[in-house]
KOLBALO-644280 format. One record per residue (C-alpha): residue in three letters; x, z, y negated; chain; residue number from 1. Coordinates in nm, 3 decimals, padded with zeros to 5 digits. Layout:
! KOLBALO-644280
> ALA|X|Z|Y|A|NUM
...
This chain:
! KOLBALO-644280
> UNK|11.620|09.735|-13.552|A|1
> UNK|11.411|09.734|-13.193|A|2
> UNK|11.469|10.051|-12.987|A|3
> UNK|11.593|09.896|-12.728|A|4
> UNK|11.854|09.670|-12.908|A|5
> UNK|12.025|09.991|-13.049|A|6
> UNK|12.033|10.163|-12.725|A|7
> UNK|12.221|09.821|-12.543|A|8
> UNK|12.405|09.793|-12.856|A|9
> UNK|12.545|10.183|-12.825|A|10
> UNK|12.556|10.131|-12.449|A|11
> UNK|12.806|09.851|-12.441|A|12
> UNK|13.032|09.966|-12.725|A|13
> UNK|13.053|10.321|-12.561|A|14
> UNK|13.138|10.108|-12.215|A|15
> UNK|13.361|09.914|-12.417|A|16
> UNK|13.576|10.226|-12.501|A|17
> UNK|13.557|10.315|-12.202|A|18
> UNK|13.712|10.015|-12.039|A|19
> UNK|14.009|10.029|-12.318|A|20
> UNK|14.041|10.357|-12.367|A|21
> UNK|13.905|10.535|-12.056|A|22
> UNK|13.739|10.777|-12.345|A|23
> UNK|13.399|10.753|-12.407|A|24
> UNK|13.296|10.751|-12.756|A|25
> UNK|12.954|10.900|-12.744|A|26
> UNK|13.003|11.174|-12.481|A|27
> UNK|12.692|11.099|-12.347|A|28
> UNK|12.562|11.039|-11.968|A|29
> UNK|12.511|10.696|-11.883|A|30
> UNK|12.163|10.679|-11.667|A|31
> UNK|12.002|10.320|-11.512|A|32
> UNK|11.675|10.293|-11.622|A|33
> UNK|11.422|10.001|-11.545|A|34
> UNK|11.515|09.820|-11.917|A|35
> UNK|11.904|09.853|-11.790|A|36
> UNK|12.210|10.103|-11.891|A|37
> UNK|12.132|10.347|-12.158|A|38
> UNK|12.326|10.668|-12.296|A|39
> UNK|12.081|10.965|-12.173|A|40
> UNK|12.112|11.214|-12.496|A|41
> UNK|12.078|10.934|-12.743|A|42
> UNK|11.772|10.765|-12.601|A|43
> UNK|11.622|11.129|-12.596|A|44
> UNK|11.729|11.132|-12.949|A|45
> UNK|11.588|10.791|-13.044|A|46
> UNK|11.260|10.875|-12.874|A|47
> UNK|11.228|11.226|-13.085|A|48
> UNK|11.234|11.443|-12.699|A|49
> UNK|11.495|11.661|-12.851|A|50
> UNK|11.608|11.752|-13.183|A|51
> UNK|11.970|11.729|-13.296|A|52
> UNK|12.219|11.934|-13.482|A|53
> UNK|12.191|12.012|-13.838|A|54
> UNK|12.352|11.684|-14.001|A|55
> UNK|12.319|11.477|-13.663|A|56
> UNK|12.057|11.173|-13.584|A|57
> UNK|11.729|11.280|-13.814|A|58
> UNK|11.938|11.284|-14.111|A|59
> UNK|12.051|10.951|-14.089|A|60
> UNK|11.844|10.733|-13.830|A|61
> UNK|11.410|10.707|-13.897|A|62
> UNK|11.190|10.827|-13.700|A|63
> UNK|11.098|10.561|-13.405|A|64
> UNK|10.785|10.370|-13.541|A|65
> UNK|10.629|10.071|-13.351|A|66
> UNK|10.971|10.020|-13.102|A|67
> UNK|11.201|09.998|-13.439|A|68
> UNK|11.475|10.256|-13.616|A|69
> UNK|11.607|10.226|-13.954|A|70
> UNK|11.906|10.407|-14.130|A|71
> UNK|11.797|10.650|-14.406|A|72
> UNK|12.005|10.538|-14.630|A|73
> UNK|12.337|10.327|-14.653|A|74
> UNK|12.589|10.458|-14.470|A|75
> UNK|12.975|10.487|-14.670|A|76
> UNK|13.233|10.463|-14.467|A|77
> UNK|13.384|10.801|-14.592|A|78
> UNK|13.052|10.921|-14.406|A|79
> UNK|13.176|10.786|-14.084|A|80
> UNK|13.453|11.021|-14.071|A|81
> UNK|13.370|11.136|-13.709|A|82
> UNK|13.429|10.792|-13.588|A|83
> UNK|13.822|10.642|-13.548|A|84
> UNK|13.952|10.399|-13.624|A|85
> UNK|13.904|10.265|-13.258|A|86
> UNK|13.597|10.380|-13.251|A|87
> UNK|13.522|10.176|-13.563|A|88
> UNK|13.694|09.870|-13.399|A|89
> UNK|13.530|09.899|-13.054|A|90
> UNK|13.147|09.876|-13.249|A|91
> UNK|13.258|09.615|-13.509|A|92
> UNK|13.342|09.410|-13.170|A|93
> UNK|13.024|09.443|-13.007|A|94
> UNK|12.835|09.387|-13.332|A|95
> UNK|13.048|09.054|-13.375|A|96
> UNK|12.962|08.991|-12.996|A|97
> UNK|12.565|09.087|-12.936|A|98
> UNK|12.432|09.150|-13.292|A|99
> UNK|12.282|08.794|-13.257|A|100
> UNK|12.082|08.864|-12.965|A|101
> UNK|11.764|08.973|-12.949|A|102
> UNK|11.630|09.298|-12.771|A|103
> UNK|11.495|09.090|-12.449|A|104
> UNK|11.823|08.873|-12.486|A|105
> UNK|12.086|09.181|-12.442|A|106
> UNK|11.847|09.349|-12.238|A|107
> UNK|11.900|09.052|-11.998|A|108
> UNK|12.284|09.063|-12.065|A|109
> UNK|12.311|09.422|-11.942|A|110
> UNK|12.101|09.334|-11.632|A|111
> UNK|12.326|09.046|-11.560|A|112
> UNK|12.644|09.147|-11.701|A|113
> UNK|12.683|09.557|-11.582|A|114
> UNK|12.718|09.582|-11.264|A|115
> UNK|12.738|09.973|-11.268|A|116
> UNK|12.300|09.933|-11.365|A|117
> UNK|12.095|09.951|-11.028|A|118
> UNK|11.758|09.859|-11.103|A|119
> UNK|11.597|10.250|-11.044|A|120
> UNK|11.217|10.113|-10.945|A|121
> UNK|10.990|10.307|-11.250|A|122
> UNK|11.254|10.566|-11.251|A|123
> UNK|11.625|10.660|-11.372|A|124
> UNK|11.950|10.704|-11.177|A|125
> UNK|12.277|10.867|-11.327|A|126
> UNK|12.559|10.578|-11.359|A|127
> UNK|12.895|10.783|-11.253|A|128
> UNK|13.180|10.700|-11.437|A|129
> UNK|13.401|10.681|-11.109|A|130
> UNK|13.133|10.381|-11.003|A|131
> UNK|13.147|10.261|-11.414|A|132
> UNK|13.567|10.247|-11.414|A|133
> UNK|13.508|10.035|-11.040|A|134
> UNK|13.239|09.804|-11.235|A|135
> UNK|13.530|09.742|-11.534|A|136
> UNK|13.791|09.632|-11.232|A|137
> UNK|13.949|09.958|-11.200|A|138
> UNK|14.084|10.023|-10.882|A|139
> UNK|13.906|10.292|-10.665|A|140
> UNK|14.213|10.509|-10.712|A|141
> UNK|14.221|10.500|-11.077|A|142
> UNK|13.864|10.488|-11.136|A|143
> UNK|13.908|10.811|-10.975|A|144
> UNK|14.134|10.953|-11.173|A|145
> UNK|13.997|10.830|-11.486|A|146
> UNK|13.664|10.947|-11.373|A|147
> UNK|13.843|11.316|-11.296|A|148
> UNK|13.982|11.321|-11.639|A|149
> UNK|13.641|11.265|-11.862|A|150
> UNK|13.526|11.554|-11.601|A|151
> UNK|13.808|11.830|-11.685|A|152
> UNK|13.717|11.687|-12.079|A|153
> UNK|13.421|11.777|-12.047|A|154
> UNK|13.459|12.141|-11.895|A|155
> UNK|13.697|12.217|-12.163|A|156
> UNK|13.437|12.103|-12.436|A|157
> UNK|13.180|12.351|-12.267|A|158
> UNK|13.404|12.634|-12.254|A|159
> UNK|13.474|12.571|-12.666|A|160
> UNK|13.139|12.577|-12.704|A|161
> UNK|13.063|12.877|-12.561|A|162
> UNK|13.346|13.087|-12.785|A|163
């Protein structure tokens, strides 16, 4: 599968979560980058920049050769274990929804359809979840507060990490 396709695909299925939920699913940073909305750690991931923890991306995702990934082998769903149930849901839906679509065509979706993406000129520009939660028709209040709470989540997961 293109690149880029995977990235939109992950993109919108983490956004997805987010809007029911207010969880995301990947734990990643969402960045605007001239191609539209992508998860930060993953495209760094799917571009080889950084490596990942034993048992994370290179042992199931290819190396990126001419634009395209491929799984390693099959994937179980017993090997999916990290994943919920909702999580499972959530990407099923956006398979069911996008899978059709071509790289350029969900490219153009996430241009037209995510208002949270500013266009960054050559560049990239952090998408805050506050301004994400507003873009999913949270209210500026509660965008807040959802926004807060993926924050304190995410100080608690670096202070477990450091013991």
């Amino acid at each position: 599968m293109s690149h880029l396709k995977l990235m939109k695909l992950l993109y919108l299925a983490d956004r997805e979560s987010l809007r029911l939920y207010g969880l995301s699913m990947s734990g990643d940073c969402m960045v605007s980058m001239p191609h539209g909305p992508v998860l930060s750690m993953t495209l760094n991931l799917m571009d080889g920049d950084v490596e990942s923890l034993p048992g994370g991306w290179e042992s199931f995702i290819s190396a990126k050769e001419n634009h395209e990934l491929a799984l390693k082998t099959e994937l179980q769903a017993d090997t999916l274990d990290e994943l919920s149930k909702a999580d499972t849901d959530v990407l099923e839906t956006i398979w069911q929804q996008f899978g059709n679509l071509s790289r350029w065509q969900i490219r153009d979706y996430t241009h037209q359809h995510c208002p949270e993406w500013e266009d960054p000129h050559g560049s990239s520009k952090p998408i805050g979840f506050e301004k994400l939660f507003q873009a999913l028709g949270r209210s500026s209040d509660e965008a807040k507060r959802l926004a807060d709470h993926i924050g304190e989540q995410h100080h608690i997961d670096e202070l477990f990490a450091t013991l």
